[in-house]
PDB file of N, CA, C, O and CB in Angstrom:
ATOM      1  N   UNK A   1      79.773 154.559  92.321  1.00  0.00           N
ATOM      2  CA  UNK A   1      79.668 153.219  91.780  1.00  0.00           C
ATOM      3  C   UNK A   1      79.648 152.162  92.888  1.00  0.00           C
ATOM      4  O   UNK A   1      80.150 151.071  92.618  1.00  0.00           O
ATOM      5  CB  UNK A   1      80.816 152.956  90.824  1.00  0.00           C
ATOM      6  N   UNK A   2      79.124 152.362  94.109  1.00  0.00           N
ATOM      7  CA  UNK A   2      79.306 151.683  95.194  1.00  0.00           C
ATOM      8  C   UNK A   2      78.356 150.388  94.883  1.00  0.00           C
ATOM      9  O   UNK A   2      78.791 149.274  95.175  1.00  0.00           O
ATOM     10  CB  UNK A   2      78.980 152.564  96.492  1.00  0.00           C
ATOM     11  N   UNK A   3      77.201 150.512  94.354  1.00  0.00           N
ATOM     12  CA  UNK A   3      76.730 149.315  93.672  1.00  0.00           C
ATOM     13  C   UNK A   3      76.975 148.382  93.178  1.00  0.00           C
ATOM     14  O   UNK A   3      76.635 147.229  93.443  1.00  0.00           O
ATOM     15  CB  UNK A   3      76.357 149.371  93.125  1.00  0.00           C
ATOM     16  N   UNK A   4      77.956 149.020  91.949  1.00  0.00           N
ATOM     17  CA  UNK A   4      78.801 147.812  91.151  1.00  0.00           C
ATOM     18  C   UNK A   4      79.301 146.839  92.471  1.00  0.00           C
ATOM     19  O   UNK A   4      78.871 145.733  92.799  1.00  0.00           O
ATOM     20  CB  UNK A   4      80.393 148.535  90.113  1.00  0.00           C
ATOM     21  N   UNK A   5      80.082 147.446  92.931  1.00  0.00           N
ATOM     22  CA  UNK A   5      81.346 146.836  94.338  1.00  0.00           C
ATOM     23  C   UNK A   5      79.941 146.137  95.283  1.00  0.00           C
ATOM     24  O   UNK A   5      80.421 145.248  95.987  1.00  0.00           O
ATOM     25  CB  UNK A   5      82.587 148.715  95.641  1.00  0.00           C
ATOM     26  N   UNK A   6      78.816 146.215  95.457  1.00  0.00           N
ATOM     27  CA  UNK A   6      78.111 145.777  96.369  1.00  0.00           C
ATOM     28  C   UNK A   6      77.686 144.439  95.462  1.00  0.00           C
ATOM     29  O   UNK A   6      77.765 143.373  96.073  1.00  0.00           O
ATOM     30  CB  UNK A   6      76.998 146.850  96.937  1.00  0.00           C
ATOM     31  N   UNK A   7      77.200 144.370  93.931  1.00  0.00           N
ATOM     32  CA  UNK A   7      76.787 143.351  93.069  1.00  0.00           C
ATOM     33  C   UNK A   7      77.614 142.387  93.053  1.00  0.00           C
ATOM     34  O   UNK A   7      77.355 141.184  93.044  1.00  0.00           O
ATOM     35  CB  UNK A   7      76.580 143.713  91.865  1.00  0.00           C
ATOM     36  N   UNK A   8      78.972 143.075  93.048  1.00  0.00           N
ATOM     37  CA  UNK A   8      80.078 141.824  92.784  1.00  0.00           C
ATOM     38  C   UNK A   8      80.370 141.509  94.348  1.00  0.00           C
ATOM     39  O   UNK A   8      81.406 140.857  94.476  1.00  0.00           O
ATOM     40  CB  UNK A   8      81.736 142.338  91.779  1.00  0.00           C
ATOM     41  N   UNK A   9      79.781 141.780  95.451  1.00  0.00           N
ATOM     42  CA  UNK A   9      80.236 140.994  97.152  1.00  0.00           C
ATOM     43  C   UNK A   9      78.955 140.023  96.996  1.00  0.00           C
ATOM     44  O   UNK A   9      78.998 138.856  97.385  1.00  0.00           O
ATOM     45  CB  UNK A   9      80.153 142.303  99.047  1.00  0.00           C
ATOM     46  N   UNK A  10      77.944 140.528  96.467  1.00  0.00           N
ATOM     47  CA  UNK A  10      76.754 139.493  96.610  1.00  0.00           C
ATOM     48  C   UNK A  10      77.361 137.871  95.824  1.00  0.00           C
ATOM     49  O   UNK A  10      77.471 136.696  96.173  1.00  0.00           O
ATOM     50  CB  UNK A  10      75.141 140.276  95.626  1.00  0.00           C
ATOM     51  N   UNK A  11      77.640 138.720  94.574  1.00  0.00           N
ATOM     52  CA  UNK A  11      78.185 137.206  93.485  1.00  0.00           C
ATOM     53  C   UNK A  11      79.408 137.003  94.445  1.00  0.00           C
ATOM     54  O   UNK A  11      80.007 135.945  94.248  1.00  0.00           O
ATOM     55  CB  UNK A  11      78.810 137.538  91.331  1.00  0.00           C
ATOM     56  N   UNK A  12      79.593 137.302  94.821  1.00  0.00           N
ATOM     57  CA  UNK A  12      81.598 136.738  95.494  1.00  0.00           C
ATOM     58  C   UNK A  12      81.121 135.459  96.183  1.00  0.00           C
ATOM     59  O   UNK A  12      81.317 134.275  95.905  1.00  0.00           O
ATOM     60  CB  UNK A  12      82.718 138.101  97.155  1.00  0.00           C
ATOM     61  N   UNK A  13      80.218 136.239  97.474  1.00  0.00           N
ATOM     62  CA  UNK A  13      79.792 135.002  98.671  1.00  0.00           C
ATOM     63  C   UNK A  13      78.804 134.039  98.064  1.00  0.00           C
ATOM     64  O   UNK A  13      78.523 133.157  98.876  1.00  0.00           O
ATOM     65  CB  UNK A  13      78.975 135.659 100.153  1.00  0.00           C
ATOM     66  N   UNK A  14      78.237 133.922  97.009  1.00  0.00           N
ATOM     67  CA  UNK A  14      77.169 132.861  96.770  1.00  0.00           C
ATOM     68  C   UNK A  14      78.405 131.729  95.391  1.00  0.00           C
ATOM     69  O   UNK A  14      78.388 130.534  95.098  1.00  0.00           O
ATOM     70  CB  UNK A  14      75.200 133.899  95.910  1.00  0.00           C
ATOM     71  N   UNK A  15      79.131 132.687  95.002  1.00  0.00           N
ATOM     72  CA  UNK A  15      80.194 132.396  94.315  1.00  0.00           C
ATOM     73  C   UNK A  15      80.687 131.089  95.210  1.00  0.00           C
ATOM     74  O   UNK A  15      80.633 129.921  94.825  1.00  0.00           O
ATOM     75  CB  UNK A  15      81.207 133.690  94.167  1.00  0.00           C
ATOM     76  N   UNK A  16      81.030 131.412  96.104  1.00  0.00           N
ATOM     77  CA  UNK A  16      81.661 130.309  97.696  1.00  0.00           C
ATOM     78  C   UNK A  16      81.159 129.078  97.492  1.00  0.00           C
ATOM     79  O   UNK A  16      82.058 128.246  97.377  1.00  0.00           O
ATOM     80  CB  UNK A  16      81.018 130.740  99.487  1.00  0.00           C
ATOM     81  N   UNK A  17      79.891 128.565  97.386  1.00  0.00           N
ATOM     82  CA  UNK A  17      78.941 127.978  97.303  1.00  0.00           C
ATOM     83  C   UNK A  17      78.849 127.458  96.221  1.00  0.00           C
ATOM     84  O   UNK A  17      78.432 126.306  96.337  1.00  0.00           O
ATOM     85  CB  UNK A  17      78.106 128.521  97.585  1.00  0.00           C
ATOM     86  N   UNK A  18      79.087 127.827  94.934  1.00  0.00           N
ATOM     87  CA  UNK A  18      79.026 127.827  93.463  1.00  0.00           C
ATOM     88  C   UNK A  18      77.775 127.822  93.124  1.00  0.00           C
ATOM     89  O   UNK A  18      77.422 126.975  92.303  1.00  0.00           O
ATOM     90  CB  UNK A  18      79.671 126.770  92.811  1.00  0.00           C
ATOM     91  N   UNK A  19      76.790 128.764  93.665  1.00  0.00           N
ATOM     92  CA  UNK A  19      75.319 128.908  92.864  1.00  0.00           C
ATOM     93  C   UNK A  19      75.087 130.365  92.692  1.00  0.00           C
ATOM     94  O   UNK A  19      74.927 131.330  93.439  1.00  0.00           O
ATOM     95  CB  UNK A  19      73.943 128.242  93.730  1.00  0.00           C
ATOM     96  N   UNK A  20      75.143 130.085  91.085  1.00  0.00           N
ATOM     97  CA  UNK A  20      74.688 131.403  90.541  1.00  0.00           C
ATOM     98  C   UNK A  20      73.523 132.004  90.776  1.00  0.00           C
ATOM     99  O   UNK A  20      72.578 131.257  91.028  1.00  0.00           O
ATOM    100  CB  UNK A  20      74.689 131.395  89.370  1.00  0.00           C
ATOM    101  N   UNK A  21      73.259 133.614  90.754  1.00  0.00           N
ATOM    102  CA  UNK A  21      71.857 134.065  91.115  1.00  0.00           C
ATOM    103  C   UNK A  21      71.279 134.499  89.855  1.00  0.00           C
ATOM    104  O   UNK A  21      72.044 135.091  89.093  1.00  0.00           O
ATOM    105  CB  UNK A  21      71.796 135.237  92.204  1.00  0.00           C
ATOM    106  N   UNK A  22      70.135 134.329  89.504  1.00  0.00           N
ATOM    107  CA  UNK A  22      69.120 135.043  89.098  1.00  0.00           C
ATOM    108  C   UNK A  22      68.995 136.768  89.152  1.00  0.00           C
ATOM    109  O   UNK A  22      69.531 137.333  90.105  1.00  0.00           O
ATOM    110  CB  UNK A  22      68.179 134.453  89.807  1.00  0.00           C
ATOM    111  N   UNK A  23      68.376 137.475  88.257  1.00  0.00           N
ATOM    112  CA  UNK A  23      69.163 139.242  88.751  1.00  0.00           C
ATOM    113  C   UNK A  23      67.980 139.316  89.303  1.00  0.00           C
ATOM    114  O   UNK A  23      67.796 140.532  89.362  1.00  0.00           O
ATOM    115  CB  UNK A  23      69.702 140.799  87.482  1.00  0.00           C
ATOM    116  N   UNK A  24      67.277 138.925  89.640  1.00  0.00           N
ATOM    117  CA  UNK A  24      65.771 139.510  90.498  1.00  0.00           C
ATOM    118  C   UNK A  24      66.400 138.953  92.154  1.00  0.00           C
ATOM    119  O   UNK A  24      66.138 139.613  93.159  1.00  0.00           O
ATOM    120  CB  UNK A  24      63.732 138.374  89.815  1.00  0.00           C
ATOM    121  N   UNK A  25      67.180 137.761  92.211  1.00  0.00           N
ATOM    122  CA  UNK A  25      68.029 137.335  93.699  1.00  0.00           C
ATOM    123  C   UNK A  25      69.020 138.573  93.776  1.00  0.00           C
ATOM    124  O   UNK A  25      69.243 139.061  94.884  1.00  0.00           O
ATOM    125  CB  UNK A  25      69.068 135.604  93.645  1.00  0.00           C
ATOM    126  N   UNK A  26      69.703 139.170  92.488  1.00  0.00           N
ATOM    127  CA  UNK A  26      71.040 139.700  92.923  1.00  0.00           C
ATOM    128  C   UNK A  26      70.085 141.302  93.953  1.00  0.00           C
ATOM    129  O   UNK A  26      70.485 141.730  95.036  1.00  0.00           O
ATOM    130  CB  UNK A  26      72.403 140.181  91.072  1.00  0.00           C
ATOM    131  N   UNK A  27      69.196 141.693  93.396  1.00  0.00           N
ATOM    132  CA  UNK A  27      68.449 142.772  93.485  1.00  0.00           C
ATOM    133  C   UNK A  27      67.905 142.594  94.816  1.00  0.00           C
ATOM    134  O   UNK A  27      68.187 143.422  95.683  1.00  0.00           O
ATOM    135  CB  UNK A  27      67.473 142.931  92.396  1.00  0.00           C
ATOM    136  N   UNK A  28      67.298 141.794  95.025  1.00  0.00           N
ATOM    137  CA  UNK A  28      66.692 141.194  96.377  1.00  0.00           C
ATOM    138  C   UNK A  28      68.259 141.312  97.563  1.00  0.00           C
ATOM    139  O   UNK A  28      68.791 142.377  97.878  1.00  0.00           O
ATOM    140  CB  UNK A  28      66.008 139.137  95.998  1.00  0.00           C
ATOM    141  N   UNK A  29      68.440 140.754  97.749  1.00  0.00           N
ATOM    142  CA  UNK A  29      69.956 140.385  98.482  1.00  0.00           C
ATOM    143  C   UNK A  29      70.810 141.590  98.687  1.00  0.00           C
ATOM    144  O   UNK A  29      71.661 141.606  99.577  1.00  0.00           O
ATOM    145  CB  UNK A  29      70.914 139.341  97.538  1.00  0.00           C
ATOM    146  N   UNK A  30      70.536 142.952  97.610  1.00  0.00           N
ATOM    147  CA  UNK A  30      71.362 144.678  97.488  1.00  0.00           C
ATOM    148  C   UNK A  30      70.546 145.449  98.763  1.00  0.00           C
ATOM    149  O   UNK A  30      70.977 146.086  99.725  1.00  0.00           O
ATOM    150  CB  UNK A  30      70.935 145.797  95.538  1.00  0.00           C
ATOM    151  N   UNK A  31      69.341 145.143  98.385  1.00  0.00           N
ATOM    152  CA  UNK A  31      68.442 145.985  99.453  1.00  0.00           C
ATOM    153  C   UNK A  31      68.388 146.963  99.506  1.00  0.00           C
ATOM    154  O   UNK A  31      67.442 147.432 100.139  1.00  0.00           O
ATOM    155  CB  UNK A  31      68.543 145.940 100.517  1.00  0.00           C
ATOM    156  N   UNK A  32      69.048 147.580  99.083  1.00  0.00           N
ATOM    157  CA  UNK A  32      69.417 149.137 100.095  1.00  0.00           C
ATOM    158  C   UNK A  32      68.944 150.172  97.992  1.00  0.00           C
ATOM    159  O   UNK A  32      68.782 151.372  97.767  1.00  0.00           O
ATOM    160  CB  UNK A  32      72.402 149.289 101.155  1.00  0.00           C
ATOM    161  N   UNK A  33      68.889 148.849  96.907  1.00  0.00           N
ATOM    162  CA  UNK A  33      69.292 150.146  96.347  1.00  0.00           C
ATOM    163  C   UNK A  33      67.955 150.718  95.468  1.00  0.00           C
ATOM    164  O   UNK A  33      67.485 149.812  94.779  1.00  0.00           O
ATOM    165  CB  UNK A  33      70.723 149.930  95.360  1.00  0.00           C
ATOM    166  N   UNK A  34      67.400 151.708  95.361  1.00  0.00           N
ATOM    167  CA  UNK A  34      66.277 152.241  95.041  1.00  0.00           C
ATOM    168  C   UNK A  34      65.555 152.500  93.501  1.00  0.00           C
ATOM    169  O   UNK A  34      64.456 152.933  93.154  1.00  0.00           O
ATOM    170  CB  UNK A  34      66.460 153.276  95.638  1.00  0.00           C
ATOM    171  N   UNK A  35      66.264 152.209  93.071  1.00  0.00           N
ATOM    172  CA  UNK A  35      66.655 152.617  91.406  1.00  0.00           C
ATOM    173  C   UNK A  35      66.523 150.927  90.768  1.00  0.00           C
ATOM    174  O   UNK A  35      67.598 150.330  90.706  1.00  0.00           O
ATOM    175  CB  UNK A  35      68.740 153.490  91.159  1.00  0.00           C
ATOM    176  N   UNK A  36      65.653 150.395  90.446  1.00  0.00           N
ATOM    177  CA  UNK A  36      66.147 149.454  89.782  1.00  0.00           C
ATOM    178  C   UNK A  36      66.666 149.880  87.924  1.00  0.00           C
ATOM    179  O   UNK A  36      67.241 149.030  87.244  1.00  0.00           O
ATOM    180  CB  UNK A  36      64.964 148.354  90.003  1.00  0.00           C
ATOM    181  N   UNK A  37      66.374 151.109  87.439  1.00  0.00           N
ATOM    182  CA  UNK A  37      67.784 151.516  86.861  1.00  0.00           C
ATOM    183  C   UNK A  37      69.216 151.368  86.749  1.00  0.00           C
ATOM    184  O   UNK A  37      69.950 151.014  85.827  1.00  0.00           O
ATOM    185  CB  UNK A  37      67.888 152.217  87.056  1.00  0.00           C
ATOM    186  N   UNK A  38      69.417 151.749  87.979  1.00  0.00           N
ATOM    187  CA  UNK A  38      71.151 152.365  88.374  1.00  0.00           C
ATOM    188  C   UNK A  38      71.446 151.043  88.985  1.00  0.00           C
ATOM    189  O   UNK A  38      72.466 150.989  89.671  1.00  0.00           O
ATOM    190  CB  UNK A  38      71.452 153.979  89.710  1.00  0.00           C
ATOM    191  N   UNK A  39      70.473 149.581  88.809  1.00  0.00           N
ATOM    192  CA  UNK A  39      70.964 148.405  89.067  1.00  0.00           C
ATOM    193  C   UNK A  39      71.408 147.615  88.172  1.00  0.00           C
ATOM    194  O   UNK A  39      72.478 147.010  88.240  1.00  0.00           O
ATOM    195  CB  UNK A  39      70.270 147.842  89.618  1.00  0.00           C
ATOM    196  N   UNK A  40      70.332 147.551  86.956  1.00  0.00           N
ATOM    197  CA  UNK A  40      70.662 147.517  85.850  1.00  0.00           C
ATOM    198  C   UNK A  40      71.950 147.657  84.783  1.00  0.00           C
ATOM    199  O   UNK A  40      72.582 146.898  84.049  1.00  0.00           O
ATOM    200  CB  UNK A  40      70.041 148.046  85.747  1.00  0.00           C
ATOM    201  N   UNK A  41      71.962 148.982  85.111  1.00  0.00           N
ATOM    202  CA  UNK A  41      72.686 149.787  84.457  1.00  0.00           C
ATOM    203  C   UNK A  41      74.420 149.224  85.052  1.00  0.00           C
ATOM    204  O   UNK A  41      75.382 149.071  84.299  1.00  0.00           O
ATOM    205  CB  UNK A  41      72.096 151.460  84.816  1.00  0.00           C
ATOM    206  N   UNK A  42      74.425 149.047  86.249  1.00  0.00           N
ATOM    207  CA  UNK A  42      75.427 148.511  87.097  1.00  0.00           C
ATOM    208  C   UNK A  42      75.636 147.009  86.336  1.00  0.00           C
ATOM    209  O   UNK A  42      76.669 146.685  85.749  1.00  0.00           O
ATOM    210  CB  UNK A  42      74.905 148.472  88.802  1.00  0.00           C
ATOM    211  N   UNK A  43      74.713 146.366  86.443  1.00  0.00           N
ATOM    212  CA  UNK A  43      75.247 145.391  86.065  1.00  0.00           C
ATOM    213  C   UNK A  43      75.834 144.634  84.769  1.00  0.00           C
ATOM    214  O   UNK A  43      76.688 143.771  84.568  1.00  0.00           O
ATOM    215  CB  UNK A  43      74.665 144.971  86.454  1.00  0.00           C
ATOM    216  N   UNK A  44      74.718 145.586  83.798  1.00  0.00           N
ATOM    217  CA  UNK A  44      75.314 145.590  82.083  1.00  0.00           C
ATOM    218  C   UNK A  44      76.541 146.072  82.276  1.00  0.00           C
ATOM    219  O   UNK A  44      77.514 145.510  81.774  1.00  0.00           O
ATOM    220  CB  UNK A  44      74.507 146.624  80.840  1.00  0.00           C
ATOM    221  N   UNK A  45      76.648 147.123  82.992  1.00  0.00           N
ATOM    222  CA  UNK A  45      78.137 147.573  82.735  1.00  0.00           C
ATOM    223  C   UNK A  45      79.383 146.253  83.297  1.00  0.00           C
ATOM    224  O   UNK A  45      80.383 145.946  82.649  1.00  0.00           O
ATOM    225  CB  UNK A  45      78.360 149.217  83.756  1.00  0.00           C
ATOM    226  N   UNK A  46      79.116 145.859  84.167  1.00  0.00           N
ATOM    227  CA  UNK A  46      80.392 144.787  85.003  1.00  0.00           C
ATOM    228  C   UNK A  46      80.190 143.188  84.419  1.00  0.00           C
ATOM    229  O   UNK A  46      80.849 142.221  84.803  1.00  0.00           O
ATOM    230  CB  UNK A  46      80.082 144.707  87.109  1.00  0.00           C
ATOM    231  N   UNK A  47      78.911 143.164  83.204  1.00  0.00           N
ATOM    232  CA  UNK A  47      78.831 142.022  82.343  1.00  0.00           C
ATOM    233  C   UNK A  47      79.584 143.037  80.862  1.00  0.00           C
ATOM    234  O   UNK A  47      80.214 142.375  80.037  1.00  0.00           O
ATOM    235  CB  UNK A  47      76.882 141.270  82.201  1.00  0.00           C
ATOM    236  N   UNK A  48      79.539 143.611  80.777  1.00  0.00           N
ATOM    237  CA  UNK A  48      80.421 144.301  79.729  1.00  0.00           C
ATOM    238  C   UNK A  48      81.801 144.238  79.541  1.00  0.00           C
ATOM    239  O   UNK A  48      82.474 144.166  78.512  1.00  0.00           O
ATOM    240  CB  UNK A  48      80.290 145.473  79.822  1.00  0.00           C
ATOM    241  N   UNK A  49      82.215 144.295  81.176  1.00  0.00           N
ATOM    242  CA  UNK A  49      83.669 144.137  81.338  1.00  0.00           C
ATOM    243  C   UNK A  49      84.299 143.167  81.575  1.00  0.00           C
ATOM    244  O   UNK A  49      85.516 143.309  81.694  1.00  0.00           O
ATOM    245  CB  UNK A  49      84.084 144.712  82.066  1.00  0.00           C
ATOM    246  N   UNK A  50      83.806 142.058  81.702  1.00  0.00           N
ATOM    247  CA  UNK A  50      83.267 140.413  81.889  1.00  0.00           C
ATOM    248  C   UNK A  50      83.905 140.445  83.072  1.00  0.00           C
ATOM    249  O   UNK A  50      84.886 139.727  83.266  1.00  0.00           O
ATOM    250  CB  UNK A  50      83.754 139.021  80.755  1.00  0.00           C
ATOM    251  N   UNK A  51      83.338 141.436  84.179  1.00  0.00           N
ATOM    252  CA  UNK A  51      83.460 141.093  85.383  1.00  0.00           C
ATOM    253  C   UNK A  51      82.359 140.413  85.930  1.00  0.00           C
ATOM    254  O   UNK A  51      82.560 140.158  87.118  1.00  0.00           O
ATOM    255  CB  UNK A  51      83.758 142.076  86.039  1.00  0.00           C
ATOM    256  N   UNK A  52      81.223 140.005  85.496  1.00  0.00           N
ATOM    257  CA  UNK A  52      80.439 139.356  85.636  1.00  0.00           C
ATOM    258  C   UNK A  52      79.990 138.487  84.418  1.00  0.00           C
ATOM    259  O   UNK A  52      80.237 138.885  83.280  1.00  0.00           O
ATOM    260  CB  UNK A  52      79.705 140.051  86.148  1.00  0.00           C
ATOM    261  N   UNK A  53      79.362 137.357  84.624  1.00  0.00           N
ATOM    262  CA  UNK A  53      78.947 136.711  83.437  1.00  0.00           C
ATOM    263  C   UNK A  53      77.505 135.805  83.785  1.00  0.00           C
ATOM    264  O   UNK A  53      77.284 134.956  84.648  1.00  0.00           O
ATOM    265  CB  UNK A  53      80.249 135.752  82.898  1.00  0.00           C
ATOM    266  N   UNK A  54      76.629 136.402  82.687  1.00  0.00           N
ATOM    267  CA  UNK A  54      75.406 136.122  82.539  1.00  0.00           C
ATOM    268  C   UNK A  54      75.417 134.778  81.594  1.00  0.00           C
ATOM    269  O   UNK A  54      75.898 134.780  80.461  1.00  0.00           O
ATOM    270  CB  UNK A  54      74.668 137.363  82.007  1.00  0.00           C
ATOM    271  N   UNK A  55      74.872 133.732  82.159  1.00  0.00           N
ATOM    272  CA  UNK A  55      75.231 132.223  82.159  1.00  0.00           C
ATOM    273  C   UNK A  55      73.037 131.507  81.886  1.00  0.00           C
ATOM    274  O   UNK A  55      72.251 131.021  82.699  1.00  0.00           O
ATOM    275  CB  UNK A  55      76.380 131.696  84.387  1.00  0.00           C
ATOM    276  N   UNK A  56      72.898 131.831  80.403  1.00  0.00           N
ATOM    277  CA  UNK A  56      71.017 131.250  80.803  1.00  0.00           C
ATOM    278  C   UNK A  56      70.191 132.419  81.556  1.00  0.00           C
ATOM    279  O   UNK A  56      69.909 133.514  81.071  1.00  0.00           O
ATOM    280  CB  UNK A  56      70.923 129.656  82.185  1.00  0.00           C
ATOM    281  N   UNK A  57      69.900 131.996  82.709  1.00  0.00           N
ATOM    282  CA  UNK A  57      69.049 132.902  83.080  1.00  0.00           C
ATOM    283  C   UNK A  57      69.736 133.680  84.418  1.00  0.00           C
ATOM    284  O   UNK A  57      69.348 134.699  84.989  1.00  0.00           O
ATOM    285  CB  UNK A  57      67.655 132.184  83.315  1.00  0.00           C
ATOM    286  N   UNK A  58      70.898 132.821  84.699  1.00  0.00           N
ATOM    287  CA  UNK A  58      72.290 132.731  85.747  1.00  0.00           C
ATOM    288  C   UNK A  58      72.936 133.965  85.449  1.00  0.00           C
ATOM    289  O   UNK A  58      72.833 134.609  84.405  1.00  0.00           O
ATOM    290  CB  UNK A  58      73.469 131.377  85.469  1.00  0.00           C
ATOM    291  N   UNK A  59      73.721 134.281  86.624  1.00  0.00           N
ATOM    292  CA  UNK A  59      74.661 135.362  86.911  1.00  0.00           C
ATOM    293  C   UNK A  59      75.773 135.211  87.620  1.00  0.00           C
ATOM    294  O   UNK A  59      75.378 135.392  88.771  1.00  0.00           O
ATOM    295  CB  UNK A  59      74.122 136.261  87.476  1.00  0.00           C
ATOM    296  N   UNK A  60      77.174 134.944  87.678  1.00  0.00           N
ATOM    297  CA  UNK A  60      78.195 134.146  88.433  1.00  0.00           C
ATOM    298  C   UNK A  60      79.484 135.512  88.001  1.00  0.00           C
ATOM    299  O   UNK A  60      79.443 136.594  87.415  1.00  0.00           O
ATOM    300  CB  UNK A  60      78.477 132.129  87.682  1.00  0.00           C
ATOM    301  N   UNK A  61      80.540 134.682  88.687  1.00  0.00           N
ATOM    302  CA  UNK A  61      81.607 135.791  88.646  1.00  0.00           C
ATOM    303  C   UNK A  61      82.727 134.824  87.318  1.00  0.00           C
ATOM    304  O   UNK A  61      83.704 135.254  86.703  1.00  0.00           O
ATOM    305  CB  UNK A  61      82.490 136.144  90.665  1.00  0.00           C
ATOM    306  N   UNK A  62      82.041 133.371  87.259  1.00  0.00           N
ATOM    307  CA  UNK A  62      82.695 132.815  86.433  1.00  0.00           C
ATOM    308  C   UNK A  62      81.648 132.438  85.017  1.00  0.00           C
ATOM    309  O   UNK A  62      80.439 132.669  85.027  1.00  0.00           O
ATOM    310  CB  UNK A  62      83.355 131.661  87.212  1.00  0.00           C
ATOM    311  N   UNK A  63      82.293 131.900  83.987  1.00  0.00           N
ATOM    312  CA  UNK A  63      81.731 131.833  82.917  1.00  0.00           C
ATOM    313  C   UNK A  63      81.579 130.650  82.452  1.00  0.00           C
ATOM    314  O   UNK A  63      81.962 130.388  81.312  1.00  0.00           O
ATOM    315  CB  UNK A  63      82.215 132.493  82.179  1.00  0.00           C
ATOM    316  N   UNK A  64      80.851 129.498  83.438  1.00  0.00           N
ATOM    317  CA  UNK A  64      80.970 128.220  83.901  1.00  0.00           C
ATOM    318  C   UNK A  64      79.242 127.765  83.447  1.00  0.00           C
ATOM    319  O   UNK A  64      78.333 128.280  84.098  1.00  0.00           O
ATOM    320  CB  UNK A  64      81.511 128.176  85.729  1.00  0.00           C
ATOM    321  N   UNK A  65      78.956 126.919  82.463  1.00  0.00           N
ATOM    322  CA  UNK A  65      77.747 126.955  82.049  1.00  0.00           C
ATOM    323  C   UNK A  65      77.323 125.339  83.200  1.00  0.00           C
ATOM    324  O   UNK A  65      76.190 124.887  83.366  1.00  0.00           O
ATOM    325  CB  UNK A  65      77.655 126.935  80.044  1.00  0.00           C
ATOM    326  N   UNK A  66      78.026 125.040  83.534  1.00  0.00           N
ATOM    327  CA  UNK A  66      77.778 123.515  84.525  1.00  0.00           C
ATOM    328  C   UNK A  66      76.944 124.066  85.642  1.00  0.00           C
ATOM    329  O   UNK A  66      75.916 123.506  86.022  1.00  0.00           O
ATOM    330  CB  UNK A  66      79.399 122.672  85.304  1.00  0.00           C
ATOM    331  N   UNK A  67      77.498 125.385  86.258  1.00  0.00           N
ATOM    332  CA  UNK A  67      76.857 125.978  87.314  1.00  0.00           C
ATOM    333  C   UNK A  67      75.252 126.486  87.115  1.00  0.00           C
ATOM    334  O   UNK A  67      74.448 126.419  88.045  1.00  0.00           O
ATOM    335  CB  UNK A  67      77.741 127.100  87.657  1.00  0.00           C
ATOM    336  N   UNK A  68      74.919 126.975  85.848  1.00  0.00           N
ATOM    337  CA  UNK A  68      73.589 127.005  85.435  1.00  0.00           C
ATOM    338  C   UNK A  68      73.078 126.021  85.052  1.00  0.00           C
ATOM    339  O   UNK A  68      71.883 126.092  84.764  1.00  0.00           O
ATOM    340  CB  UNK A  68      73.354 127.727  84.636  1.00  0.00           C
ATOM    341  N   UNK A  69      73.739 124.823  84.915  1.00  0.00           N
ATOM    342  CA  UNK A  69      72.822 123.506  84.447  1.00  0.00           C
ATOM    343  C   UNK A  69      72.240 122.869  85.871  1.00  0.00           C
ATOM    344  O   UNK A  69      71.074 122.597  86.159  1.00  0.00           O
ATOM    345  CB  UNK A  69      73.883 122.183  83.519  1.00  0.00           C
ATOM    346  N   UNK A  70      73.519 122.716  86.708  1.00  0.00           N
ATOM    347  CA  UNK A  70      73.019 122.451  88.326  1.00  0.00           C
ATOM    348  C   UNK A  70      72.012 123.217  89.134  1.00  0.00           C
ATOM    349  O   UNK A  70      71.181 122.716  89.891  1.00  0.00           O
ATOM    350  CB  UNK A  70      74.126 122.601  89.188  1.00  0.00           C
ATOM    351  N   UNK A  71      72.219 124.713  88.835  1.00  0.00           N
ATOM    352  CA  UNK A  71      70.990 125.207  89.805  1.00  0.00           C
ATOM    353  C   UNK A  71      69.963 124.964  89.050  1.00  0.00           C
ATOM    354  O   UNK A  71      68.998 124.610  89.728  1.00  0.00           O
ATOM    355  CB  UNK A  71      70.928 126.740  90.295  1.00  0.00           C
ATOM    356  N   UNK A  72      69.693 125.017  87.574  1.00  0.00           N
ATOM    357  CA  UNK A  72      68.317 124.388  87.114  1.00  0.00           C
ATOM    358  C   UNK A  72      67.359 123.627  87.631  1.00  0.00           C
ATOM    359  O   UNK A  72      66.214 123.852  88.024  1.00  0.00           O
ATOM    360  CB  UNK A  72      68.447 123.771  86.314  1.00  0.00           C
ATOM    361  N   UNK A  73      68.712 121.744  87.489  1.00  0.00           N
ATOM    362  CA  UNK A  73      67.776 120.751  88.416  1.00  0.00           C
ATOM    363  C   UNK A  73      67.639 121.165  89.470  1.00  0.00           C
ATOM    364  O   UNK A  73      66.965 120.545  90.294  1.00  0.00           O
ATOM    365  CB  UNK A  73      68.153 119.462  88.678  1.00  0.00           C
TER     366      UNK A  73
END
């Protein structure tokens, strides 16, 4: 599950910043992982556990809809 743990360092550090990614950015930014399956699949699962939260078209570690209104504009 080293993925999961790699999805949630990507959201951590852009987290810093407070701009949520897009899952085609979170995917871009993993690099390494080959499967866009087992990326997927990673990430429904850690939005399941509301360790992640899908916010619009947004992806953040918080469940903050201000942060998807800002990266919009």
């Amino acid at each position: 599950m080293c993925i999961r743990k790699d999805i949630l360092a990507t959201l951590a550090y852009f987290n810093m910043f407070d701009y949520p990614l897009k899952k085609r950015e979170i995917f871009i930014f993993l690099g390494h992982v080959d499967e866009r399956h087992e990326f997927d699949q990673a990430l429904s699962m850690l939005i399941d556990e509301s360790a992640v939260f899908k916010v619009g078209e947004f992806y953040s570690l918080h469940n903050n809809f201000s942060l998807s209104e800002r990266r919009t504009r």
